[in-house]
ZANUFI-709417 format. One record per residue: residue number from 1; residue in three letters; x, y, z of N, C-alpha, C, O in turn. Coordinates in nm, 2 decimals. Example, Ala and Ser with C-alpha at 12.3 -4.5 7.8 and 13.67 -1.06 7.14 Angstrom:
<rs>
R  resi  resn    n_px    n_py    n_pz   ca_px   ca_py   ca_pz    c_px    c_py    c_pz    o_px    o_py    o_pz
R     1   ALA    1.32   -0.57    0.78    1.23   -0.45    0.78    1.32   -0.33    0.78    1.42   -0.33    0.85
R     2   SER    1.28   -0.22    0.71    1.37   -0.11    0.71    1.29    0.00    0.79    1.34    0.11    0.80
</rs>
This chain:
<rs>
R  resi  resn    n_px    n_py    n_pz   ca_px   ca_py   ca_pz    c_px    c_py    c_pz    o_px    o_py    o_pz
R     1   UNK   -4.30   -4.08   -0.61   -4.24   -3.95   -0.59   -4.31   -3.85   -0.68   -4.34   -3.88   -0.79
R     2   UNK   -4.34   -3.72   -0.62   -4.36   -3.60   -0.69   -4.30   -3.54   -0.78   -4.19   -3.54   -0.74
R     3   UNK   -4.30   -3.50   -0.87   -4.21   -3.48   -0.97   -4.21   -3.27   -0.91   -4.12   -3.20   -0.94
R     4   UNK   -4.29   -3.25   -0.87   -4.31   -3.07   -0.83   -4.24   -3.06   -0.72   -4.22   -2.95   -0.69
R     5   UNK   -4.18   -3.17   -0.61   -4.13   -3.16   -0.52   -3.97   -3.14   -0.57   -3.90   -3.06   -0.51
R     6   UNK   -3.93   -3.22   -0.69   -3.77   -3.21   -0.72   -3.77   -3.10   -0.78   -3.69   -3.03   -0.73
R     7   UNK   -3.84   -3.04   -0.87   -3.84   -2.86   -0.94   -3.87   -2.76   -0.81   -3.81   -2.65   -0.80
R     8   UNK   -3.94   -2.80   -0.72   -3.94   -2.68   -0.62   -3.79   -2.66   -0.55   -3.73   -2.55   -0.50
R     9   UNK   -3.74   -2.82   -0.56   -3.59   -2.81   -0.47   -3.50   -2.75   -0.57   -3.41   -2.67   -0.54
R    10   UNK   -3.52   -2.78   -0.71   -3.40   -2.71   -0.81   -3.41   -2.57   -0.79   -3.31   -2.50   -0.78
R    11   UNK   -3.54   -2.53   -0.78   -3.54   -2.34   -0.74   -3.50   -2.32   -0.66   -3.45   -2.21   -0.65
R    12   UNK   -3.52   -2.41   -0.54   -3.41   -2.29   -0.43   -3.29   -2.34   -0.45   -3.20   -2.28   -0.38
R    13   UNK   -3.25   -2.43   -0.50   -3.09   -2.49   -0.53   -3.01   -2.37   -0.62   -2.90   -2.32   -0.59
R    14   UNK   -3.09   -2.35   -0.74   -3.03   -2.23   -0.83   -3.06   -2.07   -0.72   -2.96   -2.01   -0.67
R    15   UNK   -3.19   -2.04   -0.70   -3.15   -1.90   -0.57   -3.05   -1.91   -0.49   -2.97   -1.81   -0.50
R    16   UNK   -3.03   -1.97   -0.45   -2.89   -2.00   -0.36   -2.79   -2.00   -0.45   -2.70   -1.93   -0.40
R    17   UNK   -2.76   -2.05   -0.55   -2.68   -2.09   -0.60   -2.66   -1.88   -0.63   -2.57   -1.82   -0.57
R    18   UNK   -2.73   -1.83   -0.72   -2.79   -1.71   -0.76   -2.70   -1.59   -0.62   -2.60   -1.51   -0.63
R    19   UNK   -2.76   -1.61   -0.51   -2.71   -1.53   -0.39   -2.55   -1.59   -0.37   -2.46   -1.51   -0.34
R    20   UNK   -2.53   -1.68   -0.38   -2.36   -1.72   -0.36   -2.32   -1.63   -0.45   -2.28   -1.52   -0.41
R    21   UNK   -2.33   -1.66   -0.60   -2.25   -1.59   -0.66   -2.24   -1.47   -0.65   -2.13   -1.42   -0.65
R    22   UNK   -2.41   -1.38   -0.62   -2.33   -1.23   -0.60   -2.26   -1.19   -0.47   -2.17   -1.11   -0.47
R    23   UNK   -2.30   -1.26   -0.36   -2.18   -1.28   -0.24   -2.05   -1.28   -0.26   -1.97   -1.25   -0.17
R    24   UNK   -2.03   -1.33   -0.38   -1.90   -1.42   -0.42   -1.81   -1.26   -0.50   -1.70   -1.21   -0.46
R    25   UNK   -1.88   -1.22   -0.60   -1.90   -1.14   -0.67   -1.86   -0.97   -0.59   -1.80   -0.88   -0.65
R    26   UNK   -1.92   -0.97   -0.46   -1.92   -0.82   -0.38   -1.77   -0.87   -0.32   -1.67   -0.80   -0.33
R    27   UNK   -1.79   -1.02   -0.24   -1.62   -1.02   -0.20   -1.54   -0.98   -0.27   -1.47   -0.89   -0.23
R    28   UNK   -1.51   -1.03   -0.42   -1.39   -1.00   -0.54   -1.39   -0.85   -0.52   -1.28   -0.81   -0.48
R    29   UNK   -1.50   -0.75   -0.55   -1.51   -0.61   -0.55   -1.39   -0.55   -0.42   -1.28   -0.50   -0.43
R    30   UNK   -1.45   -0.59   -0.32   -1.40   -0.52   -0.22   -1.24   -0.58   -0.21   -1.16   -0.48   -0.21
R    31   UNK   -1.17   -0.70   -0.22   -1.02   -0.73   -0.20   -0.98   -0.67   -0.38   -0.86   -0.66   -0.41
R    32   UNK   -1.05   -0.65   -0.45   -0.97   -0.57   -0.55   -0.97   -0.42   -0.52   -0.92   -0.35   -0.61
R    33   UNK   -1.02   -0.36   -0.43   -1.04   -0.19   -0.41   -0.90   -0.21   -0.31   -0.80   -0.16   -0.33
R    34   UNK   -0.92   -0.30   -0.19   -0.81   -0.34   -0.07   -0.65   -0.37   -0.19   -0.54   -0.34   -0.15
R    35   UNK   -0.68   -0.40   -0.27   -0.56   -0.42   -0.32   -0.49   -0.30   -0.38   -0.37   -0.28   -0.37
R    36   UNK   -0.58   -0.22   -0.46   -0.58   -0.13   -0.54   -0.47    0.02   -0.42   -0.38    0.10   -0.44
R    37   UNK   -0.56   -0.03   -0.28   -0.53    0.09   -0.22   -0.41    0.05   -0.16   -0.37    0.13   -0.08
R    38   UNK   -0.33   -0.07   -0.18   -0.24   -0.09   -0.09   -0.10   -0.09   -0.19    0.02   -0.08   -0.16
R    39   UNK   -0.16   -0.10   -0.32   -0.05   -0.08   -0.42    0.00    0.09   -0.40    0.11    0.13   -0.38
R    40   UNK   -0.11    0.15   -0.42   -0.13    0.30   -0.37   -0.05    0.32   -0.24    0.03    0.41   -0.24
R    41   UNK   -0.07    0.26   -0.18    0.03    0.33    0.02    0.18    0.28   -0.07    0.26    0.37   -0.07
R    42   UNK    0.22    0.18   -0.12    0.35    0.13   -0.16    0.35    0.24   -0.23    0.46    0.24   -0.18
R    43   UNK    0.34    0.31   -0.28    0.43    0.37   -0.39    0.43    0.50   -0.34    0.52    0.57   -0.38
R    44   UNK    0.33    0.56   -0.21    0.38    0.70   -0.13    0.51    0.66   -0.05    0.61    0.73   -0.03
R    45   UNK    0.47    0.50   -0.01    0.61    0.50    0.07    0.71    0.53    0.01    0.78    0.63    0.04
R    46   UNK    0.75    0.42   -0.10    0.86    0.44   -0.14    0.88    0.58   -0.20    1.00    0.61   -0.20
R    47   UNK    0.83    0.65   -0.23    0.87    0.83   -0.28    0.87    0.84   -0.12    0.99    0.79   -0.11
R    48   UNK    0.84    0.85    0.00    0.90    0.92    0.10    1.01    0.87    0.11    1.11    0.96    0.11
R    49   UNK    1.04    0.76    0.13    1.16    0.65    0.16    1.25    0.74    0.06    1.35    0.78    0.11
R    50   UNK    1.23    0.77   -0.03    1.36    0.85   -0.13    1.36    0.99   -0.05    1.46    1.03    0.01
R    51   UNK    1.29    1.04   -0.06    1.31    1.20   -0.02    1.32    1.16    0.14    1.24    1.23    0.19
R    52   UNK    1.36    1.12    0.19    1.38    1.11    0.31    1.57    1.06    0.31    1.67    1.08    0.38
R    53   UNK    1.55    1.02    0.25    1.69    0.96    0.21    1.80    1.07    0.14    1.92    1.09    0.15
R    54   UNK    1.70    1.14    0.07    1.82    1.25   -0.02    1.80    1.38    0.11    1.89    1.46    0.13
R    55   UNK    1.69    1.39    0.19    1.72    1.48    0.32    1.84    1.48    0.44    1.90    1.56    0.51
R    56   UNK    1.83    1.30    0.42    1.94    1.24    0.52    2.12    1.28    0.45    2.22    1.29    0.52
R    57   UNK    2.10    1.30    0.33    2.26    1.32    0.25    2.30    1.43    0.24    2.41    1.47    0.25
R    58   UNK    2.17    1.52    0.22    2.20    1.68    0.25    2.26    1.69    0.34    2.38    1.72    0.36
R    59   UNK    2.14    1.66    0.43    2.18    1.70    0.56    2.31    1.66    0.64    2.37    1.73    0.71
R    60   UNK    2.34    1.55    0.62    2.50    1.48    0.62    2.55    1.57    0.56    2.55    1.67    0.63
R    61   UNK    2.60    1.59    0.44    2.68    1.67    0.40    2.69    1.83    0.43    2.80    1.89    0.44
R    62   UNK    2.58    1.88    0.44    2.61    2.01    0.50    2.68    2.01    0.65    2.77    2.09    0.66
R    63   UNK    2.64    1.93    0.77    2.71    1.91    0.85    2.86    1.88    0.85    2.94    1.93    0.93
R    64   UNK    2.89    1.78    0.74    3.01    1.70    0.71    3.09    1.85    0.68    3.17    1.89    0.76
R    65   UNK    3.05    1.93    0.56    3.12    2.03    0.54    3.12    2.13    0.65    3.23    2.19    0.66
R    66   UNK    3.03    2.16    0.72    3.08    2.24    0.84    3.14    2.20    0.90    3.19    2.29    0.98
R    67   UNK    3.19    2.08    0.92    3.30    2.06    1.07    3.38    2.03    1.00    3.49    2.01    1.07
R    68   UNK    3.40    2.01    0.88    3.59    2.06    0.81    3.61    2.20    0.79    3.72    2.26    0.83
R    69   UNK    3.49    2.27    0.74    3.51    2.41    0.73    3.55    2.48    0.87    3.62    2.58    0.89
R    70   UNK    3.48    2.41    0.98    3.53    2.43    1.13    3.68    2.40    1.19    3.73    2.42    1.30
R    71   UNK    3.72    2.33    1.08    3.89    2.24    1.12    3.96    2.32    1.04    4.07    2.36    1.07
R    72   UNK    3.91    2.37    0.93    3.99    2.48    0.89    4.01    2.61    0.95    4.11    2.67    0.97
R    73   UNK    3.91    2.64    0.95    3.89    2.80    1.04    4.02    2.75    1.16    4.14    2.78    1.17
R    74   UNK    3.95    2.70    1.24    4.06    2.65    1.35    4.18    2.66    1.33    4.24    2.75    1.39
R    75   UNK    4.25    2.57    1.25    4.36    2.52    1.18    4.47    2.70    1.12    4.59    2.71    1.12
R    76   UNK    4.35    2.79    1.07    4.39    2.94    1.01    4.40    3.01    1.14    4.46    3.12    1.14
R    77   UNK    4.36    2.96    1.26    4.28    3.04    1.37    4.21    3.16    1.39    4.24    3.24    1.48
R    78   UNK    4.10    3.19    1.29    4.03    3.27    1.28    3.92    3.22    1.36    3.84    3.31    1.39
R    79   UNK    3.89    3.06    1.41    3.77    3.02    1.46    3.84    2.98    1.61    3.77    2.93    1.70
</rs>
């Protein structure tokens, strides 16, 4: 056996080895940006999810008080 034949195969064993890792290396990059940005959409949600929520109580309540304030009027019969 050649002894230049087993060093020729360790070089392309380590290149390869070399290109995995940065393969390896660009995947991690990209699901940590995908993560980064999804932590990000969670946290617009939940602030809409609130202010949508204190629009919905307003808004209840201003209704709620007009149709008592409308049961009263009635009730005085001015309405």
């Amino acid at each position: 056996m050649d002894k230049r034949s087993y060093t020729a195969h360790l070089a392309s064993i380590e290149t390869s080895l070399n290109y995995i890792e940065s393969h390896l290396g660009n995947i991690d990059q990209h699901l940590n940006k995908l993560n980064e940005r999804t932590g990000n959409c969670e946290v617009v949600t939940a602030k809409n999810t609130t202010n949508i929520r204190w629009i919905i109580r307003i808004g209840g309540g201003t209704l709620g008080s007009g149709g008592v304030l409308a049961g009263i009027l009635k009730l005085a019969g001015v309405y």
